[in-house]
N, C-alpha and C positions, 0 to 999 in steps of 0.2 A: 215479715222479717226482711232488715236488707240484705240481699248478698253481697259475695265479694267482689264480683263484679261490678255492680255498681254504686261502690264504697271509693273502686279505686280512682286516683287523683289522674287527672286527664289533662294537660297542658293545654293553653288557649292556642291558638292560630300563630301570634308573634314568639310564642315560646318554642314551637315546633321550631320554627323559622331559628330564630336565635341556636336550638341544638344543631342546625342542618349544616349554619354557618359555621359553625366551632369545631361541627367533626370535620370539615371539607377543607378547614384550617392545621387541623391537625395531620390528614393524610397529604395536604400539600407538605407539610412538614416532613413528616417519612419519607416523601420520595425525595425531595429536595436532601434529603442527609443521605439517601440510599446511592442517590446519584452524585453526593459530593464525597462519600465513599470510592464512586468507581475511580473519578475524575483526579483523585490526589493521590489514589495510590501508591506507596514507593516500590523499589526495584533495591533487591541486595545481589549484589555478585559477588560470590566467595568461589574462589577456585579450587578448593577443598572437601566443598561441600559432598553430600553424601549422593550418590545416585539410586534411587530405587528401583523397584522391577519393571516399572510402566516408565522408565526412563526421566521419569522428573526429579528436580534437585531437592532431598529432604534436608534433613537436620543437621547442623554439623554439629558436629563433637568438638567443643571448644574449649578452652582449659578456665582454669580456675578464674576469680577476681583478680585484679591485682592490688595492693596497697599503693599512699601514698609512696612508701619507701622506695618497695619497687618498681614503680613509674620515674620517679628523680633518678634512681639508680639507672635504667634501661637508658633515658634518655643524656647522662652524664659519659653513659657507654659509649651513645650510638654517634656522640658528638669528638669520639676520640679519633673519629679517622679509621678503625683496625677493620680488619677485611671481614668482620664479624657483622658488616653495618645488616646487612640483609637480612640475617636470623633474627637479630637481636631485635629490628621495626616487627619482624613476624611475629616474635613473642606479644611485641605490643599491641600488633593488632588482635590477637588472640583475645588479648585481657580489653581490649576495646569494642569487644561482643558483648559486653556485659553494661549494662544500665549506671550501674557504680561506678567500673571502669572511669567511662565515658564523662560520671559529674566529675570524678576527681580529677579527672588528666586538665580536664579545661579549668577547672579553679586555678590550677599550679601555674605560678605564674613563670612565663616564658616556654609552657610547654609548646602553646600553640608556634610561637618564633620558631621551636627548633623542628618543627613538624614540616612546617613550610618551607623552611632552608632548606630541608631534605628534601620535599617536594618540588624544587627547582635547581636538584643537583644534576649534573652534566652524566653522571653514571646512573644509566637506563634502569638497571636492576635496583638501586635504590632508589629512584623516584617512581618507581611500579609498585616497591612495597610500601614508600608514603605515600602514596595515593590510595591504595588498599587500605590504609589506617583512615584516611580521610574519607570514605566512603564509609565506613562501620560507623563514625562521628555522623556522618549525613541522613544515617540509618536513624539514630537518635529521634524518640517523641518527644523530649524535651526542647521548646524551644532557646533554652538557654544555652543549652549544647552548638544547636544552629547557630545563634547569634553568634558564639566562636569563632567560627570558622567563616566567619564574613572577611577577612585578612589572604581568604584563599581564594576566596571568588573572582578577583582578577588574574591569577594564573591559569584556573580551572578555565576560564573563557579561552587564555592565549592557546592554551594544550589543545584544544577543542580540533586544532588541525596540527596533533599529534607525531612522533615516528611509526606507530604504529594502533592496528583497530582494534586494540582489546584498551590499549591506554585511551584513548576518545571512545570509547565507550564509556570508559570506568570514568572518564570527566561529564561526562554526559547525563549517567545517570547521577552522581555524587550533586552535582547543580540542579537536576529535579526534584533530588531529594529535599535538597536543603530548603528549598522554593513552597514546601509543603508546612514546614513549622512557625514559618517568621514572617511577617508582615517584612521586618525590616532587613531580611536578604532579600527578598524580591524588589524593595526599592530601592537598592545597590543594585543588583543585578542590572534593570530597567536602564540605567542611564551608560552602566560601564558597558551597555551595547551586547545583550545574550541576544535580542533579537535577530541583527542581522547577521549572529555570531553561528547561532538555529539552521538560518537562512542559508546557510553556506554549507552546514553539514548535509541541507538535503542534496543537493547533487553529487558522497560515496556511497549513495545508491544507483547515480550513474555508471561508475566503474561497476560496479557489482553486477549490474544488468548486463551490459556489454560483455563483461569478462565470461558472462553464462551463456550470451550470444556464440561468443564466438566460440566456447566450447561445444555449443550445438551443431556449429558450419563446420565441424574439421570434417576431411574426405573423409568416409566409410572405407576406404582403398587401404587407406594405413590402420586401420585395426584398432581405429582407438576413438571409434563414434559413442557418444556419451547418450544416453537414452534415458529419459526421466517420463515415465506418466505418471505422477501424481497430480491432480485435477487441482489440488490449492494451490499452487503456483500458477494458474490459469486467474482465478478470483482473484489471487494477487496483484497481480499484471493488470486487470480491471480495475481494481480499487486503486491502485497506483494510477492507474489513466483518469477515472472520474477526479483525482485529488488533486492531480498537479496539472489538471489540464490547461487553466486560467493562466497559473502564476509561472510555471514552469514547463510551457509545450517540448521542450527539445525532452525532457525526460519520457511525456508521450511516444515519442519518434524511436527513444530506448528501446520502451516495450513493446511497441507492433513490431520491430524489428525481432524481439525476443520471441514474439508470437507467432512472427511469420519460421522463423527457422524451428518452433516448436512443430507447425502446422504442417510443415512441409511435406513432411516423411512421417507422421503419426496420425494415423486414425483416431484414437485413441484423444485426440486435443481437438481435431476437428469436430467428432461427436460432442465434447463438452460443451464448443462453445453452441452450440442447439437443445443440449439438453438441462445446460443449465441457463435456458435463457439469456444467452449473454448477447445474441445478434443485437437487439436494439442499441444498447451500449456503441458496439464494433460501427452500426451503418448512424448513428449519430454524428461520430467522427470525418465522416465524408463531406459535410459543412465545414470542417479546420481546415488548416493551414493547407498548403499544396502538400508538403513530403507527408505528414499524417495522414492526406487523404490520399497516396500514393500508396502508400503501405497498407493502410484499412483497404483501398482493392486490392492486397498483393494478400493479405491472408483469405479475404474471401475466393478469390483464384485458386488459392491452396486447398478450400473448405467444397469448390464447384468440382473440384479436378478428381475426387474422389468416388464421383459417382452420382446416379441415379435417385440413390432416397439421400444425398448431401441437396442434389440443386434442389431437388421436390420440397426439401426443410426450407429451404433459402427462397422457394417462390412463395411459399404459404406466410415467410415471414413477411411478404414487400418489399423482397430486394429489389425490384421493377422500377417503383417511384423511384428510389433514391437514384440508380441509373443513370432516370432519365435526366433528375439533378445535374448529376455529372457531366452526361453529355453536353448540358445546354453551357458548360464552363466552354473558355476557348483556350486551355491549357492542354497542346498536343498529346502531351504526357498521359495524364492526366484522364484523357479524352481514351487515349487508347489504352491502357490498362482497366477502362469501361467498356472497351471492345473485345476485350480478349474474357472479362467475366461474361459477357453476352455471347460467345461463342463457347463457351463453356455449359452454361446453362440451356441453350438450344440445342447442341447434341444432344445431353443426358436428359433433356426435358424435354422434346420437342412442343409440347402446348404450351411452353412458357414465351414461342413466339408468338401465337395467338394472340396473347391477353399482350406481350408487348406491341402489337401493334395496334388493339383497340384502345391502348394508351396513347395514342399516336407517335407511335418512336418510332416511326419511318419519316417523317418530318423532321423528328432530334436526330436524326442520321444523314439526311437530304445537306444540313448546315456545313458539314462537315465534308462532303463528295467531293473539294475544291479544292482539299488540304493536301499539299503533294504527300506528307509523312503519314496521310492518313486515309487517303483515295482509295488505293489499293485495297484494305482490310475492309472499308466501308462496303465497296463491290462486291467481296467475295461474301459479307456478311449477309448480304442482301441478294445476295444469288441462289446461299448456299441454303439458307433457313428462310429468309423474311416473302422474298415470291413466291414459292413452293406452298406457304402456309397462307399466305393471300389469296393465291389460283382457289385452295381447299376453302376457305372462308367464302369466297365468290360464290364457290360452285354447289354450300352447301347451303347458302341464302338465295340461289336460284332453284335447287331443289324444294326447299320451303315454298315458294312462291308457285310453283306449278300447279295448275287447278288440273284434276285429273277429270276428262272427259265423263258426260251422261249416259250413263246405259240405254 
């Protein structure tokens, strides 16, 4: 009798093959949609919105549909001039949360004209609340909806450097949005110049850093020194450094600057940047520009100045090589904010003169003995740590070397 075993139908060699292909076809398929999920995702800001207990924006409470009727009616209203324009756009954005809303307003013909004359009205309060209505339209999964609001995409760009940061935001994302339903916004977009439009928003991240900086540098004397450890503002400042180092180094310069006044006066930032691994990143920098690599010594100084088990992290990571990098530069500056991390690290480390001189960094020091701005410190460095631990090095390869007499 046969069994079921060997009844069952068994695929040749090219059929396996063929199934292998097909499944490996299809999970390319899911990630490819998983990841064109993450990548277009939209952004709604509603300033109404509900806040929940873990602090995230839930659900708003929005009011009903609107009809045709009452859309022509709201927007014959809002076109009258009366000091009502505000409420009356907020009504409309209400009823422009809704999917309906949204087909009927853009069928109506000239709704879109009188959205955008409000959107380029001289009175703030009314082009914040068209803008708001235009955002809820950008929300829209219909691309039909999108295509609308292609009449708006050249103001959306001009507002982009706004009166204020909640209005270029709300331009910012309203044009990401749209950018997600339509083939044919995004080839308007492309030529009416959102790229270099982009380009220019990145550096009110530069204010924003600085403006954090210098709240970090106020004197402790006046009573009103601002103190933050939260450790993601640390990643942050990295990710901003790895992202804009190519295109945009002065923003670099931003964040060491942030980091150094983070670093200064908090343990607390020092230990992050060791224990989340961040030095590589930090002594990678020391190859850029001059002021970058000015600043990446001036946080490490901050990170040596701490102590004992900070240089001990710092020597295990090879802050040595990179050092000796620096030294071999002929930028005084430069040279000597290399000297002051090396006289950092020799007090709280004294073995880390050791290993720096079987690197030969008494040589990368010897270059430098000539320099009037930089004589002096070389001297004292080489007095104070580098001979002392030479004499020991001599004295403990002639004790090696000692053949002790035959009994």
């Amino acid at each position: 009798m046969w069994s079921r075993r060997s009844c069952r139908y068994r695929p040749d060699a090219s059929g396996l093959e063929e199934l292998r292909a097909r499944r490996r076809e299809q999970e390319s398929a899911l990630r490819k949609a998983r990841r064109q999920q993450q990548l277009v995702s939209k952004r709604l800001l509603r300033e109404d919105s509900l806040v929940n207990g873990d602090g995230q924006a839930g659900v708003e409470i929005g009011s009903e549909p609107l009809s045709e009727q009452e859309i022509l009616q709201l927007l014959r209203d809002v076109q009258r001039g009366t000091e009502e324009r505000k409420k009356l756009l907020s009504r409309l954005r209400q009823g422009l949360q809704h999917k309906e809303t949204q087909q009927k307003f853009v069928r109506l013909e000239g709704s879109m004209r009188v959205l955008i004359g409000l959107f380029t009205s001289s009175l703030a309060n009314v082009q914040m609340e068209a803008a708001r209505c235009l955002h809820e339209l950008s929300h829209s999964s219909d691309p039909a909806v999108a295509e609308a609001c292609l009449p708006a995409t050249s103001y959306l760009l001009t507002y982009l450097s706004g009166h204020s940061v909640e209005f270029t935001e709300l331009c910012l994302y309203t044009l990401g949005n749209l950018a997600v339903e339509s083939d044919a916004v995004r080839k308007q977009l492309l030529p009416q110049g959102i790229i270099p439009a982009l380009a220019s928003c990145i550096q009110l991240i530069c204010p924003v850093l600085r403006c954090l900086s210098n709240l970090l540098a106020e004197d402790e004397t006046e009573g009103c020194k601002v103190q933050i450890q939260d450790e993601r503002l640390l990643v942050a400042l990295f990710l901003f450094m790895q992202y804009f180092l190519q295109q945009h180094p002065f923003l670099v310069q931003e964040c060491l600057w942030l980091l150094n006044n983070l670093t200064a006066d908090e343990p607390i930032f020092c230990s992050a940047v060791l224990t989340l691994d961040l030095l590589p990143a930090l002594l990678q920098l020391l190859s850029c520009s001059r002021m970058v690599t000015l600043l990446a010594l001036t946080v490490l100084c901050n990170i040596a100045e701490k102590g004992h088990a900070y240089c001990h992290q710092l020597h295990q990571k090879a802050v040595l090589p990179s050092l000796l990098s620096t030294l071999a530069l002929s930028d005084a500056q430069v040279v000597g904010q290399s000297l002051e991390l090396l006289h950092l690290l020799f007090l709280h480390l004294p073995e880390a003169a050791d290993d720096f001189l079987s690197q030969a960094g008494l040589q990368a020091l010897e270059q430098h003995q000539d320099n009037p701005q930089l004589q002096e410190r070389v001297r004292a460095l080489s007095e104070t740590y580098l001979q002392p631990a030479a004499a020991s090095l001599i004295s403990c390869a002639g004790a090696s070397a000692t053949v002790l007499p035959s009994s």
